[in-house]
N, C-alpha and C positions, 0 to 999 in steps of 0.2 A: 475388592470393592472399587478403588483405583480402575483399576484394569478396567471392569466392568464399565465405569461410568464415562472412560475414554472414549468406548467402542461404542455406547450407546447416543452420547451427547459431543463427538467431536467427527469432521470429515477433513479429509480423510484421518483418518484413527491415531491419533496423536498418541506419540514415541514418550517414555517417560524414564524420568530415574527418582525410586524415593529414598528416603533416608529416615531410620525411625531415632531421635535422641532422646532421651532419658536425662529432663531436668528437673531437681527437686521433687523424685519420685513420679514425674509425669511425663505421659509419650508426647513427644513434640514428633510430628510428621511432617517432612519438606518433601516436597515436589518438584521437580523439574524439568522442565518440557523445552527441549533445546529446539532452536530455530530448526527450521526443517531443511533437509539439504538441498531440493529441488525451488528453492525459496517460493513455495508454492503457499498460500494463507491457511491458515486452520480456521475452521469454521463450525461456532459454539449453536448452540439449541438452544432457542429462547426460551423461558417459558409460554411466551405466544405462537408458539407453534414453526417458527421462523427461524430459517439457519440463519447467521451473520458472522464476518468477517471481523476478526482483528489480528491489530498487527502489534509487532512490539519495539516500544523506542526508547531506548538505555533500560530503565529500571521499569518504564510505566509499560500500561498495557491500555493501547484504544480501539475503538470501535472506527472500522475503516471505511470511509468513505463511499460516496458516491462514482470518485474520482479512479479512486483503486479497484473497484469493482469493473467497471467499464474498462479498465486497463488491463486486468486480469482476461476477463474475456476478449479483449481485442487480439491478447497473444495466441491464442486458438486458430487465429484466421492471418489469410495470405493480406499484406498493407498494399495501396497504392500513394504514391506518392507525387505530390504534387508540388510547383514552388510559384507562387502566388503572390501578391501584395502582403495578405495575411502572414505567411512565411519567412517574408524578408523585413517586414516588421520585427517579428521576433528575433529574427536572428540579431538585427541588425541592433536592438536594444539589448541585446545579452554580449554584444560585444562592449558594450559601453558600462553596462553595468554587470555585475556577477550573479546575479540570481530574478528568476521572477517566482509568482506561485501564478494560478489558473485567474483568478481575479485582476490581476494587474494588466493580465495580458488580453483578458475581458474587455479590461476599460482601454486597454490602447487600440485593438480594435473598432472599438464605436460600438454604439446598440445594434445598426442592421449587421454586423459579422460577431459578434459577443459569443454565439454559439457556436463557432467556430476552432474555439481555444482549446476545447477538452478534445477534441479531437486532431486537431495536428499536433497537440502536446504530444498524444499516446505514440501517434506516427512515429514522432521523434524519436521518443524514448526507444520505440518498438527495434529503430534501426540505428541506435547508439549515436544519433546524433545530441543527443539528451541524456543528461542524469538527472535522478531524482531523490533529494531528500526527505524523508518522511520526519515530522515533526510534530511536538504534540499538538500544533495549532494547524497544520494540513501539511500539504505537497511544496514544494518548492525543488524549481528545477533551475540547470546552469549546463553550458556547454561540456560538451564530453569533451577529456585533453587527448 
């Protein structure tokens, strides 16, 4: 039934190990769905008809952003890259300080480049000028060492 509802309600087809134990005359079933090794996202069925992405961080399990979606698909295609005012802004504040997330870097920006951020971040990331940690309140990124 496992098996079944993997293949029908995850993409790609999420890898499993279960375990049946026998507490106080009752079956306790564990499931466990190890990170994937291509660290590519699984992707659940909603009941609205809708696949979505989550990710896993330490013990919790969240629904993945906007941020990592865009990200995901960015890695699909060839980046260009450019080094900009926008750019050396960034850098030039992650030298000073150890981490930003996509909002801080919004607001250093200004409103007319604000929209700008989630897209040179992924660049970043794309070409290891960037890491990224996922957290259960979003993305946060810091110089790659």
């Amino acid at each position: 039934m496992i098996d079944l509802a993997a293949r029908r309600y995850t993409q790609p087809i999420a890898t499993f190990e279960a375990r049946v134990y026998t507490i106080d005359n009752k079956a306790l079933l564990e499931v466990y769905v190890p990170p994937q090794p291509d660290k590519r996202p699984l992707r659940a069925l909603e009941e609205d008809g809708r696949w979505r992405a989550y990710v896993r961080i330490g013990d919790q399990t969240r629904l993945a952003g906007s941020f990592l979606e865009t990200y995901w698909e960015a890695q699909k295609k060839p980046q260009h890259i450019r080094f900009r005012r926008e750019e050396e802004l960034l850098l030039t504040y992650l030298r000073q300080h150890p981490t930003i997330d996509e909002r801080a870097y919004q607001a250093l920006l200004g409103p007319r480049h604000a929209w700008k951020a989630r897209r040179i971040l992924i660049k970043y990331l794309l070409i290891g000028l960037l890491t990224m940690d996922i957290t259960p309140t979003g993305e946060v990124f810091r110089l790659a060492s």
